[in-house]
N, C-alpha and C positions, 0 to 999 in steps of 0.2 A: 239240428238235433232231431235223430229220429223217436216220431213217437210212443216205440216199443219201450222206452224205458218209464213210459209213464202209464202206458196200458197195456195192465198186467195185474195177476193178483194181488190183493192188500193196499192196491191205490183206493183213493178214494175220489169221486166224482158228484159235485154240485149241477141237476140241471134246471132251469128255469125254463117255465111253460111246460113240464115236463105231463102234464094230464093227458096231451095226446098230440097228433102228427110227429114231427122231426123231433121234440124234445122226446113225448115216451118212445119213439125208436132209437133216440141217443141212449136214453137209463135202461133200455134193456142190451143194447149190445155191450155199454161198458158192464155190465151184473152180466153179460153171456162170456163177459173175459175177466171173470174173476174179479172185480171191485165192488166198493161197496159204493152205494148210492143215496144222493139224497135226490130225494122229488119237492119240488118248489113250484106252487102254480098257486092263483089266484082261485081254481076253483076246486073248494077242498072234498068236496062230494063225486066228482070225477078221481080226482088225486087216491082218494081212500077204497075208490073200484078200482084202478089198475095196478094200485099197492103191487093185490097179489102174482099179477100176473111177472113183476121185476121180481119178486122173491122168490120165486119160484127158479128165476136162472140163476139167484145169490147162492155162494159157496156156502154160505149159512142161512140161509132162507131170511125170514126177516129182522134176524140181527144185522144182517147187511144193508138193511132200507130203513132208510127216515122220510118221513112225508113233512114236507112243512108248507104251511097255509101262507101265501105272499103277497101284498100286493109291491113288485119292485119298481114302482114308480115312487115309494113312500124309502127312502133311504133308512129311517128307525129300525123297518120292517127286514130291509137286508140283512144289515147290522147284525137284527134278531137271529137271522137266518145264517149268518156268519157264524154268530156264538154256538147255534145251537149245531152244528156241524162240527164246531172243532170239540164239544164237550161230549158229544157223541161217540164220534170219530177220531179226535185227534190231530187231524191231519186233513187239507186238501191239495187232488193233486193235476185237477181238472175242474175248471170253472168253466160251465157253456151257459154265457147270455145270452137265452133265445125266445124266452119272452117276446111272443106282440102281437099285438092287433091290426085286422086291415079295415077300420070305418075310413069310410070314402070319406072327402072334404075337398074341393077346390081352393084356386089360390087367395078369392076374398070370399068366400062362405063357409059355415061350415064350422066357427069359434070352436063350439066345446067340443066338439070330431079334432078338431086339432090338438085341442090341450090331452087327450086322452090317448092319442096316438103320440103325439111327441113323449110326451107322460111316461108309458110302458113300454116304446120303440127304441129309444133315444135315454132319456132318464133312467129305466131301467138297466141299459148297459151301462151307461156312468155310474150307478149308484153300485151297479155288480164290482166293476172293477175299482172304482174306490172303495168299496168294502176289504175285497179281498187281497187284492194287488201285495199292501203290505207284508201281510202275514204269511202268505204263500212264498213272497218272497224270505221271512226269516226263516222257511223252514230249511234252505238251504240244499234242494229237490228239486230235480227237474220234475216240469209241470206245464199245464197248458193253459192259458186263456185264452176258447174257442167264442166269438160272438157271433150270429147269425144278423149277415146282412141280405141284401138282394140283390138283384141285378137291377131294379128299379131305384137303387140310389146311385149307380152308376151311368145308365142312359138316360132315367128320368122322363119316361112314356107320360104322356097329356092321359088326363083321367081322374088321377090320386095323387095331387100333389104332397098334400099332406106326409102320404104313409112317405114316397119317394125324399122327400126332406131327411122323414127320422132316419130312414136308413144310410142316404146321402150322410147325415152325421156319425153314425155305426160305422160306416166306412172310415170314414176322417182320424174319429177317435181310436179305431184299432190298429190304424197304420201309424197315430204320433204313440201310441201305447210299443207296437213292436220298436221303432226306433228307440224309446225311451230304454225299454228292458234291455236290446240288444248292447247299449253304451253304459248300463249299471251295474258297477264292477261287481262279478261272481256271478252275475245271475242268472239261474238255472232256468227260470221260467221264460215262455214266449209265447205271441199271441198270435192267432190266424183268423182269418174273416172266412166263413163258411158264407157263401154267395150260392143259393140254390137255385135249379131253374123251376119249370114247373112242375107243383109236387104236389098231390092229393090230400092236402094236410085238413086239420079241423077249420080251417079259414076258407077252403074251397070246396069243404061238404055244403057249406051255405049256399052257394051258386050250383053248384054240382051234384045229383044224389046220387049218380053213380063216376066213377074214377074215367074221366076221358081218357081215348088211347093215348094220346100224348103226353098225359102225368107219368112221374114218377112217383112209386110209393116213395113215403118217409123212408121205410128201411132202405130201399135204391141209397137215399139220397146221405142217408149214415154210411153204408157199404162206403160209398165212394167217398164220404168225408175223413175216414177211419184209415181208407188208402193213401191217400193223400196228404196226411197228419204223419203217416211213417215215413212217406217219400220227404217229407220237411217241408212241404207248400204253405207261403202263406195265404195268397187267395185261391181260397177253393169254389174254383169256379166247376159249378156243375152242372152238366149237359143234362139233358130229360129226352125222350122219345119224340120230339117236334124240331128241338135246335141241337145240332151238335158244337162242338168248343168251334171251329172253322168259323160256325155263324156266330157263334158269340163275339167272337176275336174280331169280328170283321165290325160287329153292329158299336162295339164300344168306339174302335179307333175311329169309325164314326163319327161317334159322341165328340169325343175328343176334339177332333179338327174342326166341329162347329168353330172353336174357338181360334184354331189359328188360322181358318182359312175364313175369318170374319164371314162368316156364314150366320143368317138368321137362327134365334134361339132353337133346338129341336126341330134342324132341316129335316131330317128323317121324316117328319112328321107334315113338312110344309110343300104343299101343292105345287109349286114352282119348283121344290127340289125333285121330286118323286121318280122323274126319267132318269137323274141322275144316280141317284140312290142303289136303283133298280139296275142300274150297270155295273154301278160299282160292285155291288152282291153277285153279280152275274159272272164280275170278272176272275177268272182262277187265282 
């Protein structure tokens, strides 16, 4: 199902973490394509500064924006955020779980770095799409549930275990979510795992004060989520100024054959593999 029938004027779009990087680039291109939008972020004092900058692209200025204050690690809090969307609105016809945080935590340190990161990485996309799943479904409309995962729940780089778990589960739950939808008689809705590469978002101003050449801005990283939503992709794997899709493609399958080629956990990363590694990337 191509995207176009769901972005476009008079839809409506839910985005989460939406105060800034990839989410407020998500809420202003869906409001530059005619929908109306809600903003959902934990920090509501950022959230009510870029209000006006999404109103501003809304076909009705800010009757097209709702701001809502979230924490979506707190299910009630969704819930809240459900209700107050459809009493708003109406109607939803894009949910993007993009919520999260990147606190460091290794594999045995690091407790409440973990609970706080599964919390709003993990937890918050479950609580998004048990919220909404249902009702989106009676509306009997096609529709998207977009979740933002990474490539770090995919290959699972030494560093950040923690953050690579939550998304490792983002992953899981949006591919048994697309199977479930796909086999649920009538239904219009379907879900895609938005997998960015590296992107200058508000989690790597903290490391970064200015934009390395190898980021992508947030907007890059919507352009090409927005293209790939119409082309019917569900993993939107997205290249940055450092890796293009060749090297992505290559590092996963990778990943991957750690496991059938009974290879040590994360060769890529293991001293005995590295000559190897370095051929296989080498080879066309």
């Amino acid at each position: 199902m191509s995207a176009k029938h769901v972005l476009k004027p008079g839809k409506v779009a839910v985005v989460t973490g939406a105060a800034s990087g990839i989410g407020l680039a998500a809420a202003k291109a869906f409001a530059g394509l005619g929908m109306k939008v809600c903003l959902a972020d934990l920090n509501s004092d950022e959230l009510h500064h870029v209000a006006p900058e999404v109103a501003k692209l809304c076909a009705n200025g800010f009757e097209d924006v709702l701001v809502q204050t979230v924490d979506v690690s707190v299910y009630s809090h969704v819930e809240e955020l459900r209700d107050a969307v459809y009493g708003s609105f109406g109607r939803v016809d894009v949910l993007m779980n993009n919520a999260g945080i990147g606190l460091r935590a290794g594999s045995w340190n690091g407790y409440n770095a973990w609970q706080q990161v599964i919390g709003v990485n993990l937890w918050g996309v479950i609580n998004g799409v048990q919220a909404f799943t249902d009702t989106m479904l009676s509306q009997n409309s096609h529709g998207l549930i977009i979740n933002t995962g990474s490539k770090q729940g995919i290959t699972s780089p030494p560093g950040n275990t923690a953050y690579n778990v939550s998304k490792a589960g983002v992953k899981a739950l949006t591919e048994g979510l697309a199977h479930s939808l796909r086999n649920y008689e009538g239904a219009k809705l379907t879900a895609h795992l938005l997998i960015p590469g590296f992107v200058y978002s508000g989690m790597m101003k903290n490391h970064f004060p200015e934009k390395p050449p190898g980021a992508w801005t947030p907007e890059q990283t919507i352009e090409f989520m927005i293209e790939r939503l119409n082309a019917g992709d569900f993993y939107i794997l997205c290249p940055d100024n450092e890796v293009d899709r060749h090297t992505d493609v290559k590092r996963i399958k990778w990943a991957a054959e750690d496991i059938t080629a009974n290879r040590p956990a994360l060769s890529r990363w293991h001293p005995d593999y590295a000559d190897a590694f370095r051929d296989y990337m080498d080879t066309p």
